[in-house]
PDB file of N, CA, C and O in Angstrom:
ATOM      1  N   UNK A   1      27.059  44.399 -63.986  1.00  0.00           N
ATOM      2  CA  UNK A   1      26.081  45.441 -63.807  1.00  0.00           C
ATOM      3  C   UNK A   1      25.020  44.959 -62.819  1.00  0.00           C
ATOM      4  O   UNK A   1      24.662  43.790 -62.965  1.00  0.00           O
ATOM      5  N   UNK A   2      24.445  45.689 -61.810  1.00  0.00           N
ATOM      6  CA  UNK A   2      23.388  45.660 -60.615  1.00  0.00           C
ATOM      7  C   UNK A   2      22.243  45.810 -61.357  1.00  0.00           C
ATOM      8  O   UNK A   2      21.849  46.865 -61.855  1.00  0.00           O
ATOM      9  N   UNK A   3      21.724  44.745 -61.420  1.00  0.00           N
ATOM     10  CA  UNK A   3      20.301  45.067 -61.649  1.00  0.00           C
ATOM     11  C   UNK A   3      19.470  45.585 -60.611  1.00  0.00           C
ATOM     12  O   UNK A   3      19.635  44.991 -59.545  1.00  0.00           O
ATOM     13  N   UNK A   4      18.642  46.493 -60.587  1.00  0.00           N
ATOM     14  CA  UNK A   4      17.569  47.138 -59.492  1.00  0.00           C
ATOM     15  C   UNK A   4      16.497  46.034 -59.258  1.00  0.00           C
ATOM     16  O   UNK A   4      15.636  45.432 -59.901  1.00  0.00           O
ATOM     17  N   UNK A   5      16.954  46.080 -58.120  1.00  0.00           N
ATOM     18  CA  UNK A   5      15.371  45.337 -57.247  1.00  0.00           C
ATOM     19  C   UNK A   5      14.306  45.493 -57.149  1.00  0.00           C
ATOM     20  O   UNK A   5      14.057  46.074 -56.093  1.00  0.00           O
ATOM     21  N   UNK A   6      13.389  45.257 -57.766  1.00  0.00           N
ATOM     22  CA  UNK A   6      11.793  45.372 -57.665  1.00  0.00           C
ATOM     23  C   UNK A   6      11.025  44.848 -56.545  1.00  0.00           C
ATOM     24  O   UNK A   6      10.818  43.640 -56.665  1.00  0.00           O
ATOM     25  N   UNK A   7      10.509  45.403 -55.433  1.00  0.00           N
ATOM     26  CA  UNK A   7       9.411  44.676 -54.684  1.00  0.00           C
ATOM     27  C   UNK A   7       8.577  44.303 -55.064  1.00  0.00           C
ATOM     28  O   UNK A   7       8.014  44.932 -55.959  1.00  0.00           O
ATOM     29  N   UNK A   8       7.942  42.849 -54.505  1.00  0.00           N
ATOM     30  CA  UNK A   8       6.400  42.892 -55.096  1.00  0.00           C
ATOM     31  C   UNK A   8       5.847  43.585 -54.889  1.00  0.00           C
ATOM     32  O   UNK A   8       5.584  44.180 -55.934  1.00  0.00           O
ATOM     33  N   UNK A   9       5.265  44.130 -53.865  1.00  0.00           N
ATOM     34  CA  UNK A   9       4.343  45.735 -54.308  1.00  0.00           C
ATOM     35  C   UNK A   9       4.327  46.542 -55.045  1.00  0.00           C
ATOM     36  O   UNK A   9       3.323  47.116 -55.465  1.00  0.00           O
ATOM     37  N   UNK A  10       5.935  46.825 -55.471  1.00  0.00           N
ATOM     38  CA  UNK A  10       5.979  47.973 -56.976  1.00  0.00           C
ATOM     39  C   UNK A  10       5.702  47.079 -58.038  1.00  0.00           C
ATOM     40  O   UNK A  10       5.098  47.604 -58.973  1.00  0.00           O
ATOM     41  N   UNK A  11       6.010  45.696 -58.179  1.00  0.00           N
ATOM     42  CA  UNK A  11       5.155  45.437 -59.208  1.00  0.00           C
ATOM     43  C   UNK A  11       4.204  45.341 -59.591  1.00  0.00           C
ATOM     44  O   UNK A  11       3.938  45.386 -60.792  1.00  0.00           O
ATOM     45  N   UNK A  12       3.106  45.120 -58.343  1.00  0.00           N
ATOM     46  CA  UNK A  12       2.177  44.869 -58.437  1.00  0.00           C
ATOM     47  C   UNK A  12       1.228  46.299 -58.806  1.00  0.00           C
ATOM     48  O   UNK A  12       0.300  46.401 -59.609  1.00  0.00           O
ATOM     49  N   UNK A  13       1.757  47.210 -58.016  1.00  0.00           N
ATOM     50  CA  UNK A  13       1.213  48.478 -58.384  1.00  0.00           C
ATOM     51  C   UNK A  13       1.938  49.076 -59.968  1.00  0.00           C
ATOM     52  O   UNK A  13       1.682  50.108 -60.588  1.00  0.00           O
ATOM     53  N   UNK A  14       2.587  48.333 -60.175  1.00  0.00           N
ATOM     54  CA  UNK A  14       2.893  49.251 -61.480  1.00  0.00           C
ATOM     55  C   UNK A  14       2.445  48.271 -62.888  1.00  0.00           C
ATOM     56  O   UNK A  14       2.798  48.528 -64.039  1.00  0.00           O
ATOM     57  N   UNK A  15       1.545  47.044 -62.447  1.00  0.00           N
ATOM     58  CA  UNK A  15       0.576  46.079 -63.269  1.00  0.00           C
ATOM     59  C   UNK A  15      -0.251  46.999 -64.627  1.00  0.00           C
ATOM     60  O   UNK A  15      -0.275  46.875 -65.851  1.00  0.00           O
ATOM     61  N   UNK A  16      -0.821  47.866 -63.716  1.00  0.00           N
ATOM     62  CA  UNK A  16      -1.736  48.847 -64.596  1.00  0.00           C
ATOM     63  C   UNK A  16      -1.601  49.330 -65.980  1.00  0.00           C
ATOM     64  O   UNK A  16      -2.379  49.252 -66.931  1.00  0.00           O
ATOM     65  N   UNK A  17       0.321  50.179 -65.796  1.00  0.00           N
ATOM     66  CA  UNK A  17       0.641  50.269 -66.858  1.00  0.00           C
ATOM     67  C   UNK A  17       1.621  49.043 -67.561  1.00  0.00           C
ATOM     68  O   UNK A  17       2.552  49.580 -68.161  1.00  0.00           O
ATOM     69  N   UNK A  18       1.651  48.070 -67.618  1.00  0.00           N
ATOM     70  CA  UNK A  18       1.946  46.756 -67.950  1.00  0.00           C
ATOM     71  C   UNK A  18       1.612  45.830 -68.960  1.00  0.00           C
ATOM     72  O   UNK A  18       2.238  45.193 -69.807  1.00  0.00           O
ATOM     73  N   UNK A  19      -0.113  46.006 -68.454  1.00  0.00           N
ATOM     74  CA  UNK A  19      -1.257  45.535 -69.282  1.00  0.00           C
ATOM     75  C   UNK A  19      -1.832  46.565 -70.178  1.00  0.00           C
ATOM     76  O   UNK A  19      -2.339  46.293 -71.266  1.00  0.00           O
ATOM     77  N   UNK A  20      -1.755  47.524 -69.779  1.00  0.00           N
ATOM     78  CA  UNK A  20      -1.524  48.804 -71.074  1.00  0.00           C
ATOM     79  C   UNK A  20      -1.221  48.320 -72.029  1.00  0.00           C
ATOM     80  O   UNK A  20      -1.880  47.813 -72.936  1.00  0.00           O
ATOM     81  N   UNK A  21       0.188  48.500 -71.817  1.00  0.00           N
ATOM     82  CA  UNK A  21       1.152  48.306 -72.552  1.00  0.00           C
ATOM     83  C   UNK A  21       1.451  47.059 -73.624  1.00  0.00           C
ATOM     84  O   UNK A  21       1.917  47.233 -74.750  1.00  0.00           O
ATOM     85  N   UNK A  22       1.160  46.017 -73.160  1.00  0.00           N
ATOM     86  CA  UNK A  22       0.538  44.489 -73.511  1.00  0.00           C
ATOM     87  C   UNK A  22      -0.468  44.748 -74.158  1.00  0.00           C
ATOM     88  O   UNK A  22      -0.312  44.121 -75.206  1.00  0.00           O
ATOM     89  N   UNK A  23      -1.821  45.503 -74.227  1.00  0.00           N
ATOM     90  CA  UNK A  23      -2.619  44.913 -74.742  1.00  0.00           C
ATOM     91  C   UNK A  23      -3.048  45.918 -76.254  1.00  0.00           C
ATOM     92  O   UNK A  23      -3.533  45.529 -77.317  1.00  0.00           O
ATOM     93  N   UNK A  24      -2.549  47.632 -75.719  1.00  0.00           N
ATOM     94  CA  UNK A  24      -2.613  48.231 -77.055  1.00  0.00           C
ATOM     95  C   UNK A  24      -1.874  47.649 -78.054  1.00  0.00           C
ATOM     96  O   UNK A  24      -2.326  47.927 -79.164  1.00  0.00           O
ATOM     97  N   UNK A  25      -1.551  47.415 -78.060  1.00  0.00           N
ATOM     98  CA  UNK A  25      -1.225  47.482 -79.826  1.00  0.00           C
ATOM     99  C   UNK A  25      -1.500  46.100 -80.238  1.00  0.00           C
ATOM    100  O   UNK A  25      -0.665  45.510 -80.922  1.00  0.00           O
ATOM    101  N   UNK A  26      -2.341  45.662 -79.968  1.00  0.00           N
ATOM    102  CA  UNK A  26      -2.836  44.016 -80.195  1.00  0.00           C
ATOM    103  C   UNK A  26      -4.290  43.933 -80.376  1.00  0.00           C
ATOM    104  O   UNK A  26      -4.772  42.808 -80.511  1.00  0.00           O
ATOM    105  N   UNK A  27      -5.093  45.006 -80.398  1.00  0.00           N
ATOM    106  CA  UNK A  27      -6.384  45.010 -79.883  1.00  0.00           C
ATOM    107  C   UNK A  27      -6.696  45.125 -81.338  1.00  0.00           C
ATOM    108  O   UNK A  27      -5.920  45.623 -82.154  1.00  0.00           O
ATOM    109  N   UNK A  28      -8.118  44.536 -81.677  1.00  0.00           N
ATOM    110  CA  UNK A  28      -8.391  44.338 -82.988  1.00  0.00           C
ATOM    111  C   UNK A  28      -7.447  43.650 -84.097  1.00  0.00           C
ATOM    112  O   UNK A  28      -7.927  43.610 -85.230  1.00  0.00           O
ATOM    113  N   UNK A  29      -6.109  43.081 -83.900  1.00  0.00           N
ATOM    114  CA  UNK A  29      -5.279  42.545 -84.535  1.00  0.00           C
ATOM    115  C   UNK A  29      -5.964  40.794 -84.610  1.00  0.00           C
ATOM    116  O   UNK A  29      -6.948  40.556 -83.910  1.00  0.00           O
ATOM    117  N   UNK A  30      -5.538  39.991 -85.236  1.00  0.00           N
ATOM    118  CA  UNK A  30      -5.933  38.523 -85.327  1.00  0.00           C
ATOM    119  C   UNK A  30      -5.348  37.432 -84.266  1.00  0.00           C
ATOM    120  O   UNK A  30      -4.323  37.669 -83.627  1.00  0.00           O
ATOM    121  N   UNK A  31      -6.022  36.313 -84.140  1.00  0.00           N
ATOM    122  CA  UNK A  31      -5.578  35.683 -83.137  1.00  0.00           C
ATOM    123  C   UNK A  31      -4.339  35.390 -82.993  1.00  0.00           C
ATOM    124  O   UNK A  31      -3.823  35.262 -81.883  1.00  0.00           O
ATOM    125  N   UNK A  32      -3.813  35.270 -83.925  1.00  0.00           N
ATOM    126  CA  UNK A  32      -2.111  34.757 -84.547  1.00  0.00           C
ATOM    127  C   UNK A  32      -1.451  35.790 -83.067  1.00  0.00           C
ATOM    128  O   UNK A  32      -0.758  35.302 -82.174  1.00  0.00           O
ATOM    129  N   UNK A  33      -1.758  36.835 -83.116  1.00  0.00           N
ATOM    130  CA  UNK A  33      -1.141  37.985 -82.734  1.00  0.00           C
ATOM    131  C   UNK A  33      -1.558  38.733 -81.097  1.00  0.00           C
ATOM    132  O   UNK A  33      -0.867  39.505 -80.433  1.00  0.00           O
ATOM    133  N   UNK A  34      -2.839  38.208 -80.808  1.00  0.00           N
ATOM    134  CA  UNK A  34      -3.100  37.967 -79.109  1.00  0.00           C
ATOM    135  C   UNK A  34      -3.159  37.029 -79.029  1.00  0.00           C
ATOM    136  O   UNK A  34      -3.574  36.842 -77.885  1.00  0.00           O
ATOM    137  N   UNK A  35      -2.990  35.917 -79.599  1.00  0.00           N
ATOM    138  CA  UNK A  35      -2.889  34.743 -78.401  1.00  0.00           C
ATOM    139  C   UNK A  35      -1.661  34.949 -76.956  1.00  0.00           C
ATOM    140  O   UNK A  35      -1.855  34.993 -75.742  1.00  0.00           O
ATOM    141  N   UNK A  36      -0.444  35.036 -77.756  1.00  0.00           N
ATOM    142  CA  UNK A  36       0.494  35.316 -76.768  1.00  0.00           C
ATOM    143  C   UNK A  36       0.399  36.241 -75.778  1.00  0.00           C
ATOM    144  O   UNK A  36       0.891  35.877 -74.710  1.00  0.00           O
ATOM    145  N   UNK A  37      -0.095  37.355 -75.804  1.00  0.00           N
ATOM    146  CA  UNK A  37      -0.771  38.628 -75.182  1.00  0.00           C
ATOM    147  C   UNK A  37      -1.660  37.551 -73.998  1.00  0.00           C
ATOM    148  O   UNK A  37      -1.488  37.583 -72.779  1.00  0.00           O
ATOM    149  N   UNK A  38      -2.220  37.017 -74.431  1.00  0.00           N
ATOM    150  CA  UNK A  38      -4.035  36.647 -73.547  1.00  0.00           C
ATOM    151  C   UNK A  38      -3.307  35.674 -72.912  1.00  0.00           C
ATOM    152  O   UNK A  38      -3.615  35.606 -71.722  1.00  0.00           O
ATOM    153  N   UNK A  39      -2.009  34.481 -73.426  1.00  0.00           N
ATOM    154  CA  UNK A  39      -1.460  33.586 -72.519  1.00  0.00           C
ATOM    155  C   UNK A  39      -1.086  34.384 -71.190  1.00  0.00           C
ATOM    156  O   UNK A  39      -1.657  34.242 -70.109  1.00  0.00           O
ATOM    157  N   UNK A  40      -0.011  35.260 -71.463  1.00  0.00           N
ATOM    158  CA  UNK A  40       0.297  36.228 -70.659  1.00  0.00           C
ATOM    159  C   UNK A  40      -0.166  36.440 -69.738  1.00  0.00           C
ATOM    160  O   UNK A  40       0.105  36.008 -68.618  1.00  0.00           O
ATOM    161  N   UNK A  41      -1.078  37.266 -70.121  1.00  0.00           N
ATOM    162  CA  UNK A  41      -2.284  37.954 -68.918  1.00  0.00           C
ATOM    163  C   UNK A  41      -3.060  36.745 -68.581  1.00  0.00           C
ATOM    164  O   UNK A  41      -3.834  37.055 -67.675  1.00  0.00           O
ATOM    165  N   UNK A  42      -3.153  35.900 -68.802  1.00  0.00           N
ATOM    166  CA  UNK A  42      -3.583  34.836 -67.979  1.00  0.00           C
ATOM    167  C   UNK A  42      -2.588  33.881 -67.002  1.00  0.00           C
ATOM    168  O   UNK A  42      -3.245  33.399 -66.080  1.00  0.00           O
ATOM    169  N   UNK A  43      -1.728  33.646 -66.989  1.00  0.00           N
ATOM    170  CA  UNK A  43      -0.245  33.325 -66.286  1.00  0.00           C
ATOM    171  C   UNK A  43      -0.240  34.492 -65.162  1.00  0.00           C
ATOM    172  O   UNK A  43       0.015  34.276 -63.977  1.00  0.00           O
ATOM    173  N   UNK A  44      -0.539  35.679 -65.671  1.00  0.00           N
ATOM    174  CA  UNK A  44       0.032  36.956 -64.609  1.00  0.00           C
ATOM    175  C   UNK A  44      -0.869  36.976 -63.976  1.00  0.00           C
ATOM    176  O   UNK A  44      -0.588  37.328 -62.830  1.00  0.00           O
ATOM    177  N   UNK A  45      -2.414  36.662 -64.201  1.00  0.00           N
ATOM    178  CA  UNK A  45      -3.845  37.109 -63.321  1.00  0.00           C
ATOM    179  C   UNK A  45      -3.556  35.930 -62.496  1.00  0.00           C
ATOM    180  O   UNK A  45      -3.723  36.093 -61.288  1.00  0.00           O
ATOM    181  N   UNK A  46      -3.154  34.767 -62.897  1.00  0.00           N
ATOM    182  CA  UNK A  46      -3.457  33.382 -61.946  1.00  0.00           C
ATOM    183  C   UNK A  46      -2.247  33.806 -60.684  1.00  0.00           C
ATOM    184  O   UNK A  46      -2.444  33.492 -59.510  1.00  0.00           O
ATOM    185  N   UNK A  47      -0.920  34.602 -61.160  1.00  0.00           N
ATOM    186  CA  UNK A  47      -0.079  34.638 -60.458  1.00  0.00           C
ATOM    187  C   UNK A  47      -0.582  35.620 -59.304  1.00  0.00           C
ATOM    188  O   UNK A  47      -0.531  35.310 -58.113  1.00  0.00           O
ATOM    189  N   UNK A  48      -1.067  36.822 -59.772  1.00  0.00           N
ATOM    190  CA  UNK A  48      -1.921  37.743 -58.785  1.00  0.00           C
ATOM    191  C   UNK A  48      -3.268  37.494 -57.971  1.00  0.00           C
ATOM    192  O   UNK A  48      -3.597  38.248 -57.056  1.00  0.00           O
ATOM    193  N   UNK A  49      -3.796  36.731 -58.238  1.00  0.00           N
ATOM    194  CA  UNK A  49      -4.601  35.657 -57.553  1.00  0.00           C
ATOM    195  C   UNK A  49      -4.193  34.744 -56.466  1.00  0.00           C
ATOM    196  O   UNK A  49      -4.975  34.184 -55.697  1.00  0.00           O
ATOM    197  N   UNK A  50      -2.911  34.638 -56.461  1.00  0.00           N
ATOM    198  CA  UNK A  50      -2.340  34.130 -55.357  1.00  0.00           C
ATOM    199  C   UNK A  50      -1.332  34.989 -54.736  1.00  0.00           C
ATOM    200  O   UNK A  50      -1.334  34.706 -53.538  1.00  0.00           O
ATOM    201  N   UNK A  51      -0.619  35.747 -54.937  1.00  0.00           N
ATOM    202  CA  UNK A  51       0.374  36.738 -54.715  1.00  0.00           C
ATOM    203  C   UNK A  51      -0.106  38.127 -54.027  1.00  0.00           C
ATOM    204  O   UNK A  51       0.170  38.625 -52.936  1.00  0.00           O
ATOM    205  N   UNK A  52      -0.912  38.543 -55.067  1.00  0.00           N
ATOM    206  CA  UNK A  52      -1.274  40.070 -54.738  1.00  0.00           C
ATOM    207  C   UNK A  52      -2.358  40.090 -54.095  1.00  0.00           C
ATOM    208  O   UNK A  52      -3.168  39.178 -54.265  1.00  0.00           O
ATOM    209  N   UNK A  53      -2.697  41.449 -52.943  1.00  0.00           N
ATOM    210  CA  UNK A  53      -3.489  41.525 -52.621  1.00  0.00           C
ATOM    211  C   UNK A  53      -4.617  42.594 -52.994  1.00  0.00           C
ATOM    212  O   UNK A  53      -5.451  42.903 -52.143  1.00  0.00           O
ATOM    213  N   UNK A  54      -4.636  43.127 -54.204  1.00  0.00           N
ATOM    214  CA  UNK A  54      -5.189  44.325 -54.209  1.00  0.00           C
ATOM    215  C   UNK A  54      -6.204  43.344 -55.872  1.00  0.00           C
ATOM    216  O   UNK A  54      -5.907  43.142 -57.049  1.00  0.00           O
ATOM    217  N   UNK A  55      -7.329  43.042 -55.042  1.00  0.00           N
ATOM    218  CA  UNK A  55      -8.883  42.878 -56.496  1.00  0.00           C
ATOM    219  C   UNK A  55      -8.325  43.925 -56.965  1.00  0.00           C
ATOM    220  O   UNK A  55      -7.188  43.545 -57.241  1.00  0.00           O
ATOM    221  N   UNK A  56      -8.472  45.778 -57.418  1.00  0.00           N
ATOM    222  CA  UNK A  56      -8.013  46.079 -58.537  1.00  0.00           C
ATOM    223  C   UNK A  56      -7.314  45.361 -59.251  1.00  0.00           C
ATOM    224  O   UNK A  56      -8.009  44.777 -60.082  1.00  0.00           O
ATOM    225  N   UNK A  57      -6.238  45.123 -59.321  1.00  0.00           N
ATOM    226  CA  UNK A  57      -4.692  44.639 -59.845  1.00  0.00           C
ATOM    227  C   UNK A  57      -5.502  43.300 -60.655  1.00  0.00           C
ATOM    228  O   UNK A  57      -5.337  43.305 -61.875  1.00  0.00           O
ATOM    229  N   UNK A  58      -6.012  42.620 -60.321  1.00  0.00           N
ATOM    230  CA  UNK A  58      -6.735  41.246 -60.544  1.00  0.00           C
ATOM    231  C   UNK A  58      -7.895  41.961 -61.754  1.00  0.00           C
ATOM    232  O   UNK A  58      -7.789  41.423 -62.856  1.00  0.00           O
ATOM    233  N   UNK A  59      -8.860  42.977 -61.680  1.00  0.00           N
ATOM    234  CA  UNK A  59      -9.804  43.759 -62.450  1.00  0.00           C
ATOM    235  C   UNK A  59      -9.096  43.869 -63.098  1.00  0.00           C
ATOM    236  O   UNK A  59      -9.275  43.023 -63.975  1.00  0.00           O
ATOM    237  N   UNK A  60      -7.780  44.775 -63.411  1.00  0.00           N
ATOM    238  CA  UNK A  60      -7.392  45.202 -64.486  1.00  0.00           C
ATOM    239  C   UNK A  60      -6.497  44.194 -65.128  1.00  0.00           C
ATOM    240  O   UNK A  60      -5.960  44.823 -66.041  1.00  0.00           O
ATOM    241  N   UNK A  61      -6.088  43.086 -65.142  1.00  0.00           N
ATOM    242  CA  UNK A  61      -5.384  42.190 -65.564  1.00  0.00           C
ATOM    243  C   UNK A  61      -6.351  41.512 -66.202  1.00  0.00           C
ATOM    244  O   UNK A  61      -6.138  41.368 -67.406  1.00  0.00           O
ATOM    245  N   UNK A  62      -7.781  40.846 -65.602  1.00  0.00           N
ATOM    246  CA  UNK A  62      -8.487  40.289 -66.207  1.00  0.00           C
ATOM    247  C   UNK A  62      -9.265  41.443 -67.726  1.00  0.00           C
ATOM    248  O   UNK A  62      -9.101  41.003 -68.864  1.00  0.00           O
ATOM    249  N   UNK A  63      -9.899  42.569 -67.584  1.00  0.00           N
ATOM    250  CA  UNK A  63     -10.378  43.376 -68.488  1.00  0.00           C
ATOM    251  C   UNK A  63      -9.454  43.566 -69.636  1.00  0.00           C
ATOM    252  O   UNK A  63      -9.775  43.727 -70.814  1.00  0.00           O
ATOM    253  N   UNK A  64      -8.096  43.517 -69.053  1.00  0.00           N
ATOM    254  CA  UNK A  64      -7.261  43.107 -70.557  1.00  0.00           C
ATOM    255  C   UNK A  64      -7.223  41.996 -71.389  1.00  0.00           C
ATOM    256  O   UNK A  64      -6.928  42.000 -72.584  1.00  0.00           O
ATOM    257  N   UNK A  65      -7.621  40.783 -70.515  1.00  0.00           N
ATOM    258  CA  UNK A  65      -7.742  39.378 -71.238  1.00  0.00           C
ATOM    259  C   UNK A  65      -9.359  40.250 -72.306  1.00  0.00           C
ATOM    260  O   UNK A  65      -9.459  40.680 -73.455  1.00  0.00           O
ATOM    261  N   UNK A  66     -10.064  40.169 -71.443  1.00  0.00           N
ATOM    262  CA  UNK A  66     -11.257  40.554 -72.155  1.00  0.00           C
ATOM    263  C   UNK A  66     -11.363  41.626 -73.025  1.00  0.00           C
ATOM    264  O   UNK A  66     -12.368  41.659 -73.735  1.00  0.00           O
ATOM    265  N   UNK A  67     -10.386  42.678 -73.140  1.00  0.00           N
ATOM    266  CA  UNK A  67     -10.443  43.731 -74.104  1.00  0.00           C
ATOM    267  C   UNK A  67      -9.992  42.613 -75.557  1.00  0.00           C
ATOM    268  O   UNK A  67     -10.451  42.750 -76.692  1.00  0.00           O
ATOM    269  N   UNK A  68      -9.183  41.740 -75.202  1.00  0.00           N
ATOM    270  CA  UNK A  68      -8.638  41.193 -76.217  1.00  0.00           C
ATOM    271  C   UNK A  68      -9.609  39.997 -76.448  1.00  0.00           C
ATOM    272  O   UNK A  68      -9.365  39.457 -77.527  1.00  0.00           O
ATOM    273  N   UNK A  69     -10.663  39.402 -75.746  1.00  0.00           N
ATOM    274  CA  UNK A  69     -11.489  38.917 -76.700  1.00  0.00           C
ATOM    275  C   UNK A  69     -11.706  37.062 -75.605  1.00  0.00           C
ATOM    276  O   UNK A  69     -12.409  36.081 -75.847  1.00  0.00           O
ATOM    277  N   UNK A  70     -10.694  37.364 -74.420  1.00  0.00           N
ATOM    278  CA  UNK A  70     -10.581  35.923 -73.951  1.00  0.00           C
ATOM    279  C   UNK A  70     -11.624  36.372 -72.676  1.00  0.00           C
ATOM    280  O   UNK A  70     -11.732  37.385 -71.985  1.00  0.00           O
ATOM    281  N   UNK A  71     -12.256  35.202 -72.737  1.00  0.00           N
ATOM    282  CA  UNK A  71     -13.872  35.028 -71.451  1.00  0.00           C
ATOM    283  C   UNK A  71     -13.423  34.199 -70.710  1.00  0.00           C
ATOM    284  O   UNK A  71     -14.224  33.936 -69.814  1.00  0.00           O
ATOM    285  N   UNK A  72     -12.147  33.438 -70.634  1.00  0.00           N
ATOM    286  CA  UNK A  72     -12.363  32.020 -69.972  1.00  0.00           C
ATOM    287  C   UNK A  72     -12.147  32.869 -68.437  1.00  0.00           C
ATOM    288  O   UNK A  72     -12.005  34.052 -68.127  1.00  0.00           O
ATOM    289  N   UNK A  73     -12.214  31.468 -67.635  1.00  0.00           N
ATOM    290  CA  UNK A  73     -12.139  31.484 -66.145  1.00  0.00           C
ATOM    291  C   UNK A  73     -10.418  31.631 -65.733  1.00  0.00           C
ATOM    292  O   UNK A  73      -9.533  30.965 -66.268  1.00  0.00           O
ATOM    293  N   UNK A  74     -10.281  32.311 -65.027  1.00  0.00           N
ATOM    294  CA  UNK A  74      -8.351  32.198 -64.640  1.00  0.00           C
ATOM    295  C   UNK A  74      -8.572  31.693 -63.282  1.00  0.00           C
ATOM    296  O   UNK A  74      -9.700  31.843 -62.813  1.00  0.00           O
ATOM    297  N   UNK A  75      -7.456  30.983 -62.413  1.00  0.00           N
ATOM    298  CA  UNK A  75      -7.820  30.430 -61.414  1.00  0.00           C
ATOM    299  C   UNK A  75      -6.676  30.787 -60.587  1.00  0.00           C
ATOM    300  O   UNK A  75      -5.848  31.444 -61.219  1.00  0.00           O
ATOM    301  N   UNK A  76      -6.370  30.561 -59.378  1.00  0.00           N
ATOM    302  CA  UNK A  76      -6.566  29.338 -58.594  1.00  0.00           C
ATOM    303  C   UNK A  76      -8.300  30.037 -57.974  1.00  0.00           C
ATOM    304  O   UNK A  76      -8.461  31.188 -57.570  1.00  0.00           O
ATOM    305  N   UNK A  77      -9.334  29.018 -58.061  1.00  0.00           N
ATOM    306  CA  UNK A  77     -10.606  29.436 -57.543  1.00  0.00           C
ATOM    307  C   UNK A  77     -10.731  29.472 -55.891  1.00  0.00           C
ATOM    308  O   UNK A  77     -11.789  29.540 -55.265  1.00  0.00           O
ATOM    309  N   UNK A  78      -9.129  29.399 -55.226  1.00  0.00           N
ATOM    310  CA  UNK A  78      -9.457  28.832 -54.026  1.00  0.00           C
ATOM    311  C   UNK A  78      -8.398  30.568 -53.174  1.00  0.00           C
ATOM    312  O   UNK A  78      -8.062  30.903 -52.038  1.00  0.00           O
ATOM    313  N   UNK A  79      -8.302  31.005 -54.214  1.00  0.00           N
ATOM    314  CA  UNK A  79      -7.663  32.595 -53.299  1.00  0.00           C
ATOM    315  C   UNK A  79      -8.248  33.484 -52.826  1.00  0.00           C
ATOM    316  O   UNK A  79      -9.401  33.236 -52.474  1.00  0.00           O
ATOM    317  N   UNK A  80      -7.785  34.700 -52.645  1.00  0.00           N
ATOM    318  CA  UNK A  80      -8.612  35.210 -51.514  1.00  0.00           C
ATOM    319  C   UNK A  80      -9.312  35.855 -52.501  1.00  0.00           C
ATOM    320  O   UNK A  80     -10.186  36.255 -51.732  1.00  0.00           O
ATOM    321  N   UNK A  81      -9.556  36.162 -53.250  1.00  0.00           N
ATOM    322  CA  UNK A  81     -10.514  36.658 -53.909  1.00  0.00           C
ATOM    323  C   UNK A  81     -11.931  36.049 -54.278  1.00  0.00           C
ATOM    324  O   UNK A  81     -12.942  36.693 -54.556  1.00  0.00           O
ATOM    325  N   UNK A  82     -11.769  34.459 -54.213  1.00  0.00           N
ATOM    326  CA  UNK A  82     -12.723  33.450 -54.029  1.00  0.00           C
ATOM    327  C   UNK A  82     -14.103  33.862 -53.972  1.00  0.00           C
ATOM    328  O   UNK A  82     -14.804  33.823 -54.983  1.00  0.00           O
ATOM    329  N   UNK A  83     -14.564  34.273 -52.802  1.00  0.00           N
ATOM    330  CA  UNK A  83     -15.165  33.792 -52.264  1.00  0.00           C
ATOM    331  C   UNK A  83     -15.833  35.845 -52.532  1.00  0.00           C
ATOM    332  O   UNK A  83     -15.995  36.595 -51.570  1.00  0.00           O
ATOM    333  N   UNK A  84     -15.986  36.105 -53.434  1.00  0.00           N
ATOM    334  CA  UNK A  84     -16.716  37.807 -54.242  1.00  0.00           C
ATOM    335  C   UNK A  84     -17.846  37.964 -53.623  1.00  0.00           C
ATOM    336  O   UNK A  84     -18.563  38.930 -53.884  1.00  0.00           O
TER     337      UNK A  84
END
């Protein structure tokens, strides 16, 4: 079976509903149960931080860490987003 090819751009534009999707049904639940969620979206923001070019995409990846309760810093501090 062919799996369909995704561009990075459609992924990147289709992030939005992603982190949706990821973060409802976890919200107000216990740490046991977003941690994995917040690893996630932190792996995916660091990856879009270097990959993607669209700050939205980066806003809404990070506001999901934070809907779920995580403040830390995601990095690489040296992408193009750097320098706000």
């Amino acid at each position: 079976m062919h799996e369909p090819s995704i561009r990075p751009g459609e992924f990147w534009d289709a992030v939005a509903g992603l982190v949706t999707a990821k973060v409802e049904p976890v919200i107000g639940r216990d740490e046991r149960v977003r941690g994995p969620v917040i690893d996630y979206l932190r792996d995916l923001e660091a990856l879009a931080r270097r990959h993607c070019s669209s700050r939205e995409t980066v806003q809404i990846i990070a506001s999901g860490r934070r809907l779920l309760g995580d403040r830390s810093e995601v990095g690489p501090q040296d992408g193009p987003f750097a320098q706000s």
